[in-house]
C-alpha positions in Angstrom: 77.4 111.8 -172.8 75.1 114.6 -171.2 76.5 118.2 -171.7 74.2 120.4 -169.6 74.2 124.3 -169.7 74.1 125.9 -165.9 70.3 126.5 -166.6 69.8 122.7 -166.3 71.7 122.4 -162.9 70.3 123.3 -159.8 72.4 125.5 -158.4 72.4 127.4 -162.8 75.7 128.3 -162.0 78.2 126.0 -163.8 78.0 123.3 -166.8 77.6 119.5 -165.7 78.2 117.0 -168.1 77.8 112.5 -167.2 77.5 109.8 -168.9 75.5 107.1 -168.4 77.3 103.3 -170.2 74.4 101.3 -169.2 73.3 99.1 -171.3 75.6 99.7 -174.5 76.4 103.3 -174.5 79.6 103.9 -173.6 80.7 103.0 -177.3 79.5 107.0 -178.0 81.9 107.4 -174.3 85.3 105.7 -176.1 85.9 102.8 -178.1 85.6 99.9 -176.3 83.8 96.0 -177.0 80.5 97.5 -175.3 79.2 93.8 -173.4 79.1 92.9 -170.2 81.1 89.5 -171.2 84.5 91.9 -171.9 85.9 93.1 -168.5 89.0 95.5 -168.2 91.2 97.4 -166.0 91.7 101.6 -167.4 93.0 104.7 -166.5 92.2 108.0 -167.8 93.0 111.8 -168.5 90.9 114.5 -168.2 91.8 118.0 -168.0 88.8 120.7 -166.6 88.6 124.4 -166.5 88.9 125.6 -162.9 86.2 125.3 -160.6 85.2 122.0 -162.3 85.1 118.9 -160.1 85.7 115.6 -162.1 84.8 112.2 -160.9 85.1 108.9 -162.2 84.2 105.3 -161.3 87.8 104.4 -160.4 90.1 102.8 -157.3 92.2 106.1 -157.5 92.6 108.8 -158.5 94.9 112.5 -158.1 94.4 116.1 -159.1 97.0 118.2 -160.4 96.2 121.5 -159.5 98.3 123.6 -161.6 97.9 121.5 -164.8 93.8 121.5 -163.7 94.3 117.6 -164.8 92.7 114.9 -163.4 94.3 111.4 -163.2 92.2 108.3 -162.6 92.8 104.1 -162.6 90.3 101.3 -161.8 92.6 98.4 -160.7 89.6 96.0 -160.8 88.6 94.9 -164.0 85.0 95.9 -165.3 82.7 95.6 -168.1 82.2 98.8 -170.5 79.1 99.6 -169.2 80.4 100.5 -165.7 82.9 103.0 -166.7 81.4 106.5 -165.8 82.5 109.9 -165.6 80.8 113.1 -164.3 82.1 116.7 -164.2 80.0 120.5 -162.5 80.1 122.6 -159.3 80.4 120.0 -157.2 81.6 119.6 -153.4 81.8 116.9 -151.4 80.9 115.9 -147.6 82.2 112.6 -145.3 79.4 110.5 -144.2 81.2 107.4 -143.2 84.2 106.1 -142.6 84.4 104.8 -146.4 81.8 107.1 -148.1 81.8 110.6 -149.4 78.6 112.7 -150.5 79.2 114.7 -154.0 76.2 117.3 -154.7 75.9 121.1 -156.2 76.3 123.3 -153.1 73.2 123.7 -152.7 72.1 120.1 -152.5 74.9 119.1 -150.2 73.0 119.9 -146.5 70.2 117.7 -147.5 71.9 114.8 -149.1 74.2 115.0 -145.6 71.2 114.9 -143.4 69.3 112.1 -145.6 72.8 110.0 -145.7 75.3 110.6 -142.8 76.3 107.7 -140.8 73.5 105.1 -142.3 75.6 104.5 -145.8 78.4 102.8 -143.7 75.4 100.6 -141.7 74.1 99.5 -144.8 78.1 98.4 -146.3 78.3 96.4 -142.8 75.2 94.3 -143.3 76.2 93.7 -147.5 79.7 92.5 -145.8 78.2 90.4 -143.1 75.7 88.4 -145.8 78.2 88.6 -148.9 81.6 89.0 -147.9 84.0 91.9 -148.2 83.3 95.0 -150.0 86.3 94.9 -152.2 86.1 98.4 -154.2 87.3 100.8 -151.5 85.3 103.7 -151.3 81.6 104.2 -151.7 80.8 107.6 -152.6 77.4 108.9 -153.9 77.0 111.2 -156.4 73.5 113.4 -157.0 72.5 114.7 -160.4 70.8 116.9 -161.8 66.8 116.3 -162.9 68.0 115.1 -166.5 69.6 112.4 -165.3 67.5 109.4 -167.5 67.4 107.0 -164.8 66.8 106.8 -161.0 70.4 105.5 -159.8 73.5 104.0 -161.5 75.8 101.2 -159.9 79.3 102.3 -161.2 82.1 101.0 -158.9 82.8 103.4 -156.2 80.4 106.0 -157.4 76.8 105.6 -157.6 75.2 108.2 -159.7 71.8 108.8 -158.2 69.0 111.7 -159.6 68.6 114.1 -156.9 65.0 114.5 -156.7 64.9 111.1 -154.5 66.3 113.3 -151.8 61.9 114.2 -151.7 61.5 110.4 -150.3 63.4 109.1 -147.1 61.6 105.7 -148.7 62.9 105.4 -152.7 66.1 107.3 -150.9 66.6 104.2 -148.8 66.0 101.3 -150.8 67.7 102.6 -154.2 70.9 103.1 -152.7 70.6 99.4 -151.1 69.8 98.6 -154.4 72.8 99.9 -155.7 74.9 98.8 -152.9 74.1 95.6 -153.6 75.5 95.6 -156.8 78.9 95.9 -155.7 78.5 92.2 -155.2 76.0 91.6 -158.1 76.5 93.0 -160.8 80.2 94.7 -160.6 82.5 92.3 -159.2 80.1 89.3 -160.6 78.3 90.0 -164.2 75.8 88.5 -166.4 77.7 87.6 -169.9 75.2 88.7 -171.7 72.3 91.4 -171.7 69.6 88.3 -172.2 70.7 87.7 -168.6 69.7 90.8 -166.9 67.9 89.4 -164.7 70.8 87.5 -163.1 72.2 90.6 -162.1 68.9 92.5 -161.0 66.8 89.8 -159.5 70.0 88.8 -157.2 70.4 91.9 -156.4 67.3 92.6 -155.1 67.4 89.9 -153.9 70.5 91.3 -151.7 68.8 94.6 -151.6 65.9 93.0 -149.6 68.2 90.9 -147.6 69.8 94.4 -146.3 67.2 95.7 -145.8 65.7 93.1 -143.5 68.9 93.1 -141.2 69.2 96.3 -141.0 64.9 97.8 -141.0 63.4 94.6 -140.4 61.1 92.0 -141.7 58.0 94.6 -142.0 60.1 97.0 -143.9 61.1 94.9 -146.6 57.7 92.9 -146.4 55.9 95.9 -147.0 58.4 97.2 -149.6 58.2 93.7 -151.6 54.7 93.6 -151.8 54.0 96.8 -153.1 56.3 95.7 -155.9 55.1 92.2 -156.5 51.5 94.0 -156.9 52.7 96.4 -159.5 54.3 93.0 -161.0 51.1 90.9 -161.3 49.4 94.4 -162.6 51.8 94.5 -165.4 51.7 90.8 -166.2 48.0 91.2 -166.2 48.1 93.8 -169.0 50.8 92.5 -170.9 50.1 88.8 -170.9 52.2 85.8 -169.4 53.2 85.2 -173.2 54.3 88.9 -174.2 58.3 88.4 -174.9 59.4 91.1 -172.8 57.3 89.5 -169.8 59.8 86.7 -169.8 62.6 85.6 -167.1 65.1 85.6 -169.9 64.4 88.0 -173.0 65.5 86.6 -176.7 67.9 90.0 -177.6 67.0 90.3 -181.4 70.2 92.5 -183.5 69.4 95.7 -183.5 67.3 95.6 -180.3 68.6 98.3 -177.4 68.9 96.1 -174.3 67.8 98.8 -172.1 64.5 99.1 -173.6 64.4 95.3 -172.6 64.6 96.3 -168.8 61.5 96.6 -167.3 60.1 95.5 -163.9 60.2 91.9 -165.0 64.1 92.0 -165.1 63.8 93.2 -161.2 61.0 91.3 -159.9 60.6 88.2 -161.8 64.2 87.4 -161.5 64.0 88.1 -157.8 60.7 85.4 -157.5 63.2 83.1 -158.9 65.7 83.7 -157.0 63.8 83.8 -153.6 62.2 80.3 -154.7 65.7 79.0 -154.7 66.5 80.4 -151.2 63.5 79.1 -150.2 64.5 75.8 -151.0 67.7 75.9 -148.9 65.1 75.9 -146.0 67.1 78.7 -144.2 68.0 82.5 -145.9 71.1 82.2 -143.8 72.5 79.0 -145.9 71.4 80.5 -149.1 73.4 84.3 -148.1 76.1 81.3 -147.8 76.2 79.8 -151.3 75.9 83.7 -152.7 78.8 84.3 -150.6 81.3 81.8 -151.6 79.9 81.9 -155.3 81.1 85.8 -155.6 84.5 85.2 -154.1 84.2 82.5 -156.6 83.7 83.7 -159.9 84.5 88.0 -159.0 85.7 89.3 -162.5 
């Protein structure tokens, strides 16, 4: 959990606190069985001093105005991990027919100008490759710099830092990213964190495959390759025999599983996954098989 004083926001005018679960720290968050293998419906309580927006990675949720109380429920069952909570001065904007903008004031015009109207475009082409997008509402959330991480895929709320509102680029291909975990990742998870890369490499896998429809080959050529270069740099230094170069890491006990994500878990399981999608002879039948696999084995 991140208290912040207002001098850490942008707008200095309010405290911010989030959380971020990923990999196993929501267990600091509420007492839970903190693995990716334990999935669960909740609902929670949380009363706020006025003028303090709370959000959470839930289904639904209602505001009782003159008990400042907020009430929220997730009807989908999730891992740990994916439970998320975030509270400041923040206000809100429509930018599709399903998607909402959250941001300090005085973030909110740019994040509307970078976003409006392309979140839903991006939602269309995930549903037309991997089936319905079953959590309702996507909304985006932007942070302040002291977020630890570029982006976060909880369930109807990505968390995202805000200084990627600097690069149409990262913008772009992070929230894809993240999109694409409503599919992999959320509603299908790896059971353990050994298996990152399940999650990771297919989605971005997806990511690319979104990108494609909706930018074009070029884009996501172009995009890939810069990333499979930085792969074969860090290969090159680490060595093809370092354990933390490997498809699927050996977690040792004590070991934090994040510090076991790196760009192998993103890259390496994505090489693996293409080479399988290459072997259906046709994208189109392997978007198929990932189709009918998430409706599958979803939660």
């Amino acid at each position: 959990i991140w208290w912040l004083d207002p001098e850490l926001t942008y707008g200095n005018a309010k405290p911010f606190v989030f959380t971020q679960g990923h990999s196993v720290c929501n267990r600091s968050f509420f007492p839970c069985f903190d693995t990716p293998a334990v999935k669960c419906t909740y609902s929670a309580t949380v009363k706020a001093p006025a003028g303090i927006q709370v959000l959470m990675s839930t289904t639904q949720s209602t505001f009782l105005e003159e008990e400042g109380v907020y009430q929220f429920y997730m009807e989908y069952p999730v891992p740990a991990y994916l439970v998320a909570l975030v509270a400041g001065d923040l206000i809100h904007a429509d930018i599709g027919p399903r998607s909402r903008v959250w941001a300090e004031p005085c973030l909110l015009p740019t994040a509307i100008s970078k976003l409006s109207g392309i979140v839903e475009r991006w939602l269309t082409a995930a549903e037309s490759l991997y089936g319905p997008y079953i959590w309702g509402r996507y909304d985006i959330v932007f942070l302040p710099p002291s977020f630890p991480i570029v982006a976060m895929e909880n369930p109807c709320l990505t968390f995202i830092i805000s200084s990627i509102l600097e690069s149409d680029e990262f913008l772009i291909i992070d929230v894809i990213h993240e999109v694409a975990h409503s599919w992999f990742g959320n509603a299908v998870t790896n059971a353990t964190w050994e298996e990152m890369w399940l999650s990771e490499g297919l989605a971005t896998y997806a990511q690319r495959r979104i990108t494609t429809e909706t930018y074009g080959a070029a884009f996501t050529c172009l995009e890939t390759a810069f990333r499979l270069d930085a792969l074969h740099r860090q290969m090159k230094l680490l060595g093809e025999d370092n354990p933390v170069s490997k498809l699927q890491v050996k977690l040792e006990p004590g070991v934090n599983p994040s510090n076991l994500m790196n760009l192998f878990t993103y890259e390496k399981g994505y090489c693996f996954v293409y080479y399988l999608s290459q072997l259906c002879g046709d994208p189109r039948h392997f978007d198929s098989f990932l189709r009918v696999s998430v409706n599958k084995h979803e939660f």
